[in-house]
C-alpha positions as CSV (number, residue, x, y, z in Angstrom):
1,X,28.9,108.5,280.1
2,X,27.7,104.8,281.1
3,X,26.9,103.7,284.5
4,X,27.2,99.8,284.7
5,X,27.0,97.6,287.6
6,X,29.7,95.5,287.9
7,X,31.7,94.6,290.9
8,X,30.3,97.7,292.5
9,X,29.1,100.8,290.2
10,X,31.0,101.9,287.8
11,X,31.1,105.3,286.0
12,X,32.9,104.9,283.0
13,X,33.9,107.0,280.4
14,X,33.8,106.4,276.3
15,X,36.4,103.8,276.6
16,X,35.0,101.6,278.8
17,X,37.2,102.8,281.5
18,X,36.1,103.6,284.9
19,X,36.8,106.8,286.3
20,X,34.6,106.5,289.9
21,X,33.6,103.3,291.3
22,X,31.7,103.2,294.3
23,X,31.5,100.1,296.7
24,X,33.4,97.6,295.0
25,X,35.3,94.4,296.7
26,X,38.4,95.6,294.3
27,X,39.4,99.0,293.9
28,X,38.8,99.8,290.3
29,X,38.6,103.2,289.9
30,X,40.7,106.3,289.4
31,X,38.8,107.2,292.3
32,X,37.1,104.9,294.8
33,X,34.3,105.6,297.1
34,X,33.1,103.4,300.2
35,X,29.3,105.0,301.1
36,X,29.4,102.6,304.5
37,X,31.1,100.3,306.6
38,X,28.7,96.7,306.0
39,X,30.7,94.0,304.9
40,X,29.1,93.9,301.3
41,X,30.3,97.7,300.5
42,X,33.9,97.6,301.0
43,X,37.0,96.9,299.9
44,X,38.6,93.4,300.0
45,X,41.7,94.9,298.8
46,X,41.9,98.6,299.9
47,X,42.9,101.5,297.7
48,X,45.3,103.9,298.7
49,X,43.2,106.4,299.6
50,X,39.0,105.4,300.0
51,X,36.8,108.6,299.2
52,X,34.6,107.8,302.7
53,X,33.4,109.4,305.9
54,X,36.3,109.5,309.0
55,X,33.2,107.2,310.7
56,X,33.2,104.5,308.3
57,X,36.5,104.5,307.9
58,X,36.8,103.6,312.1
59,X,34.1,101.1,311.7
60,X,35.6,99.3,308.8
61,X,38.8,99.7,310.7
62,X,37.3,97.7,313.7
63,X,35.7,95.1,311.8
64,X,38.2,93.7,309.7
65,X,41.4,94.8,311.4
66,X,42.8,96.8,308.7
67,X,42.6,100.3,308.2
68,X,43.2,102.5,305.2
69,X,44.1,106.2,304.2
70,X,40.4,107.6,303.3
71,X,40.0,111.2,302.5
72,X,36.1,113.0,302.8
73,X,36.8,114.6,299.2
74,X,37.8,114.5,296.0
75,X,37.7,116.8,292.9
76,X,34.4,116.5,291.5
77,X,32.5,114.3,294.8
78,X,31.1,115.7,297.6
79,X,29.6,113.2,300.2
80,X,26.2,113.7,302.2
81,X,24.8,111.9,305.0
82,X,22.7,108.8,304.0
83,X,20.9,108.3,306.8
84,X,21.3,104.4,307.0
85,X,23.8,103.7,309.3
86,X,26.3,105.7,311.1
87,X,28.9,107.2,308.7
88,X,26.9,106.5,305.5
89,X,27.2,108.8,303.3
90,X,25.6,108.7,299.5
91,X,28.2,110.6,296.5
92,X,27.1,113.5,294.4
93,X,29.6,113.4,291.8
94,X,30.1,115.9,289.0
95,X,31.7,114.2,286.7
96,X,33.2,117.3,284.8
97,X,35.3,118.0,288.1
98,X,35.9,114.4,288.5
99,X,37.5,113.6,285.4
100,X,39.2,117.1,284.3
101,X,35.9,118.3,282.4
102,X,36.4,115.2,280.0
103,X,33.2,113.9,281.1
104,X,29.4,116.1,282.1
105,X,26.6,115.4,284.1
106,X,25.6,115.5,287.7
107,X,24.7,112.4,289.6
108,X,23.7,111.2,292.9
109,X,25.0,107.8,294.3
110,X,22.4,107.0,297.4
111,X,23.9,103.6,298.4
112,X,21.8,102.6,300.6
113,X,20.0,105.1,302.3
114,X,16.9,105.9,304.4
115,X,15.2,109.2,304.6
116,X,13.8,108.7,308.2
117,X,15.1,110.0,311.3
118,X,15.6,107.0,313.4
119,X,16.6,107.0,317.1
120,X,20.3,109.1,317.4
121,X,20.7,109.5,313.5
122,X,19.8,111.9,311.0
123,X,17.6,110.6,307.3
124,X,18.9,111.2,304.3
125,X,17.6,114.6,302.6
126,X,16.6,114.2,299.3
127,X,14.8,118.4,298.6
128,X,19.0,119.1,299.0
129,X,19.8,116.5,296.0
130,X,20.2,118.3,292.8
131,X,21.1,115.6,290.1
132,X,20.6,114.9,286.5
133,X,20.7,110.8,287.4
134,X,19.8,108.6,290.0
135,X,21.3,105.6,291.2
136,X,19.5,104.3,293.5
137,X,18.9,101.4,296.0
138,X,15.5,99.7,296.1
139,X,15.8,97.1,298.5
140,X,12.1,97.5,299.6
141,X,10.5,98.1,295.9
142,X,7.5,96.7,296.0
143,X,4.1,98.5,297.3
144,X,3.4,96.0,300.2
145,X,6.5,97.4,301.5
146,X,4.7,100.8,303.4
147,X,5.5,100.4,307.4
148,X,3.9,102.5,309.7
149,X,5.7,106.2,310.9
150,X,9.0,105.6,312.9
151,X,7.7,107.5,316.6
152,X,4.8,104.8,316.2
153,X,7.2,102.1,315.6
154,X,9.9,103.1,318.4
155,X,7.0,103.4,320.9
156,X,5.6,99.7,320.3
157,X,8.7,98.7,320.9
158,X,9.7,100.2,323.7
159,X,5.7,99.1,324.8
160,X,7.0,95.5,324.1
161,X,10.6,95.7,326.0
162,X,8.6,97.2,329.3
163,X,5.3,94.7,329.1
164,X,8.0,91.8,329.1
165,X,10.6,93.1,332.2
166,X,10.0,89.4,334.2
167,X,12.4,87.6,331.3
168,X,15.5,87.5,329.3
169,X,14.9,88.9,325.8
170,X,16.9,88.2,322.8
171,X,17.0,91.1,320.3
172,X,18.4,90.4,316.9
173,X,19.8,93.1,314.7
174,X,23.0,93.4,312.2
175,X,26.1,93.9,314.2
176,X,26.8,97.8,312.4
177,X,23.4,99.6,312.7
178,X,20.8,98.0,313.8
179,X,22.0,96.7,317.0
180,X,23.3,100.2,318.0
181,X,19.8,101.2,317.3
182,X,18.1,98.3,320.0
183,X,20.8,99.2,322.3
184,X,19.2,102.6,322.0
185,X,15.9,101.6,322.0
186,X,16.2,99.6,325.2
187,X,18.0,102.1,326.8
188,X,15.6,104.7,326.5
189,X,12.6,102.4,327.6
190,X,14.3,100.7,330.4
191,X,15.7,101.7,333.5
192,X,18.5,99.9,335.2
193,X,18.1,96.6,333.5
194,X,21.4,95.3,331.9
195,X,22.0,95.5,328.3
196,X,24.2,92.8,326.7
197,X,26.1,92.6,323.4
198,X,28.2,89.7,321.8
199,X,31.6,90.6,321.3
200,X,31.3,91.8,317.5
201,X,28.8,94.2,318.2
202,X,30.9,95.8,320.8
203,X,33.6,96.2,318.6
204,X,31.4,98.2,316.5
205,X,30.1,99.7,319.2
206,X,34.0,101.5,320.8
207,X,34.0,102.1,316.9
208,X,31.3,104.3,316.6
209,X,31.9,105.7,320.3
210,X,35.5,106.8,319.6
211,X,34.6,108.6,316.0
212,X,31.8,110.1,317.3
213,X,29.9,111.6,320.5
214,X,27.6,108.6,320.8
215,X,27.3,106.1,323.7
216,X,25.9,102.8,323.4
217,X,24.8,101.0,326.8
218,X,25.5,97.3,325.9
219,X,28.1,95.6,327.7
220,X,29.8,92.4,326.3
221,X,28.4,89.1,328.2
222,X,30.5,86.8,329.5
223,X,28.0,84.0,329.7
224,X,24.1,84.0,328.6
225,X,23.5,81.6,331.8
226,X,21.7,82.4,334.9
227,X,19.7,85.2,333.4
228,X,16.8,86.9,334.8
229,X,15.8,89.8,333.3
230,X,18.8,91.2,330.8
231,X,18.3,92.4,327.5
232,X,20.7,90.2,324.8
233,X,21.4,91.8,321.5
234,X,22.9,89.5,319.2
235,X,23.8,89.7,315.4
236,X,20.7,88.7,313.0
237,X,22.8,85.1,311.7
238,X,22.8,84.1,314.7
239,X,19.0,84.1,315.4
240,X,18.6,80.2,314.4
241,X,22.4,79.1,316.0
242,X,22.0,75.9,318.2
243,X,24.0,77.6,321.3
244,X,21.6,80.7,320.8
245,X,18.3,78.2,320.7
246,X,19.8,76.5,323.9
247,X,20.3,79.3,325.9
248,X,16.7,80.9,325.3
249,X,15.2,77.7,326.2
250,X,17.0,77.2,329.1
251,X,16.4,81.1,330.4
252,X,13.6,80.9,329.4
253,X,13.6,83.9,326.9
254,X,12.3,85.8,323.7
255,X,13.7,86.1,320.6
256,X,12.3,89.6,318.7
257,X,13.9,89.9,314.9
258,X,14.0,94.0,313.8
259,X,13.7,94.0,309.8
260,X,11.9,95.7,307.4
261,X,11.4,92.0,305.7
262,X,9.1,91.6,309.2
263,X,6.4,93.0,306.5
264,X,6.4,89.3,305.6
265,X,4.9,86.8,308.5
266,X,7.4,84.2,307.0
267,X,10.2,86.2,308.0
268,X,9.4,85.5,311.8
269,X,9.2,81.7,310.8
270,X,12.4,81.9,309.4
271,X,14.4,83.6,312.5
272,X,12.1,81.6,315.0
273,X,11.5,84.8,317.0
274,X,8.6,85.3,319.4
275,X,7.8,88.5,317.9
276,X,8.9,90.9,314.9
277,X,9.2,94.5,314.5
278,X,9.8,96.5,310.8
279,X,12.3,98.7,311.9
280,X,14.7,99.1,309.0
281,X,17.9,101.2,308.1
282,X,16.6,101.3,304.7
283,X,13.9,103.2,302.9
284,X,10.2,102.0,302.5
285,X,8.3,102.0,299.4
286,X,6.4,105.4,299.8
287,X,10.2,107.0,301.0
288,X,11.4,105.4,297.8
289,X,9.0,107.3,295.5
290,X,9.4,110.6,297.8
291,X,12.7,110.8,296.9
292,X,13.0,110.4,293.3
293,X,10.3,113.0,293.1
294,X,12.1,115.3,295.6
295,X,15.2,115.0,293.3
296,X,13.5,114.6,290.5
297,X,16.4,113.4,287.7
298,X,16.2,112.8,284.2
299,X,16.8,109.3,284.7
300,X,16.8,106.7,287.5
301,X,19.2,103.8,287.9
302,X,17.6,101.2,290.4
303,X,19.5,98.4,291.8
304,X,19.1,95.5,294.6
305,X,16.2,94.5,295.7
306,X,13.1,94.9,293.7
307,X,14.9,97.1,291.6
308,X,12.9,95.8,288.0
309,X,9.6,96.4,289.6
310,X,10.4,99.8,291.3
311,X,12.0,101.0,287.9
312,X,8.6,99.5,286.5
313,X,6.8,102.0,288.1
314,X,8.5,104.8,288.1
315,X,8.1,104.2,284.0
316,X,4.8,103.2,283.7
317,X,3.0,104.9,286.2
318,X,5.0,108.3,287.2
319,X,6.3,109.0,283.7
320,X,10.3,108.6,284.6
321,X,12.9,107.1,282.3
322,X,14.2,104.5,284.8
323,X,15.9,101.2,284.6
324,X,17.5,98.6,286.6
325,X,21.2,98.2,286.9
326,X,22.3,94.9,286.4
327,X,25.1,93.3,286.9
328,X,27.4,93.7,283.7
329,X,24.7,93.9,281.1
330,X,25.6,95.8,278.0
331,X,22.0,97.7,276.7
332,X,22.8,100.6,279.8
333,X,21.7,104.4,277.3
334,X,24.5,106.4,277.7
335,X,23.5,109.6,279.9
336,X,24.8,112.7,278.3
């Protein structure tokens, strides 16, 4: 059996031929899996049926207009909660089941994931994993990557939204995820003070609040003029837009950016925000290393991010047989 990333990963059999694919942009696979609704994990072209969660399947629904026939099983894949945004789900795929016992070998698909509970969602739980490989995301690989414990995080920002209550703020998050999670955030910290949204974040927003039993306070603005106090929460790539500089000028605002890239002080240079916070839907470094040990595979397939230097040190200085998935190389060992 070889796992190769190509458009998406691919589990193939002997002849090249793959029988799961997970989170391509072209449905490949005798079966296909979507593990969450961001732009970069689903299908351009959509399967007949997407092996997803009913959750992603609304979101993705919502955000492109189309919507597809998805089904939460399929011989051989069971789906567990990721922890990284709502509906995320990483695959556990037995491959014997999977391919009518042609193929053996149990393996875990994280996509990306995050251990932590964070605000109204659950963290991925990696002591329930039981896996002979491990493909995993390592977006935050690297050791400087250690942020501080999430109830710390939540209350400095909550500190921050109620120490600043005289202003318009400007919160920046991705439209699916984060911006739920600042909506929560300054719901919880604030009383009676409006919440806005743009209008692509409330169409994730109904999403989410018709597949699930979630609310999210942020209503859609109308116009970002004659502000005085509200809370804006707009999409990250929109953080340096002209219209968006304009209006924070004129009301006089504060642009916060919420990423776990907020480790780096150029990241607040590059979103021109007024302050940063780390909060991330991702794992850190320390959660990264928790978890292989908590599964504790034979081998361990690392891909985005620092994927080379996580997989270096899980060889080199924890004694695993890891490796980073690249796209379409050919030296991948086959796992057997």
């Amino acid at each position: 059996m070889t796992v190769r990333h190509r458009d998406g990963i691919h589990f193939e059999d002997q002849t090249g031929e793959p029988r799961v694919v997970a989170d391509a942009r072209s449905a490949a696979g005798t079966v296909n899996v979507v593990s969450h609704a961001h732009a970069d994990h689903t299908f351009r072209a959509t399967p007949e049926t997407v092996v997803c969660s009913p959750e992603t399947a609304a979101i993705a629904k919502a955000r492109t207009g189309s919507g597809f026939e998805y089904a939460e099983r399929a011989p051989g894949i069971e789906l567990v909660p990721a922890g990284h945004v709502v509906g995320s789900r990483a695959a556990i795929i037995d491959l014997a089941d999977a391919t009518e016992g042609s193929l053996s070998g149990h393996y875990c698909y994280t996509g990306d994931f995050s251990i932590r509970d964070r605000c109204y969602l659950e963290g991925f739980d990696p002591h329930a994993v039981d896996a002979d490989a491990l493909i995993m995301e390592t977006t935050y690989g690297l050791p400087k990557y250690r942020l501080s414990a999430q109830d710390e995080l939540e209350a400095a920002i909550s500190d921050w939204l109620c120490n600043n209550d005289d202003r318009p703020l400007f919160l920046f998050g991705y439209s699916l995820g984060r911006s739920q999670k600042l909506q929560w955030l300054a719901g919880e910290a604030t009383s009676g003070r409006e919440i806005l949204v743009s209008e692509s974040i409330r169409d994730v927003n109904r999403a989410i609040e018709a597949a699930t039993d979630l609310q999210f306070p942020g209503e859609r603005y109308d116009s970002l003029r004659r502000l005085t106090d509200e809370i804006v929460v707009l999409p990250s790539n929109q953080a340096r837009a002209d219209w968006v500089e304009t209006a924070v000028e004129r009301e006089d605002g504060l642009k916060a950016g919420f990423s776990g890239w907020a480790v780096d002080d150029s990241f607040r240079y590059r979103g021109g925000y007024d302050v940063t916070f780390p909060l991330t839907d991702h794992c850190d470094f320390d959660e990264l290393l928790e978890t292989v040990r908590a599964i504790d595979p034979e081998i361990v397939y690392t891909t985005h991010g620092f994927d080379e230097a996580f997989a270096d040190v899980l060889a080199t200085e924890h004694g695993y047989r890891a490796q980073p998935l690249k796209r379409n190389q050919t030296t991948l060992e086959e796992f057997r």
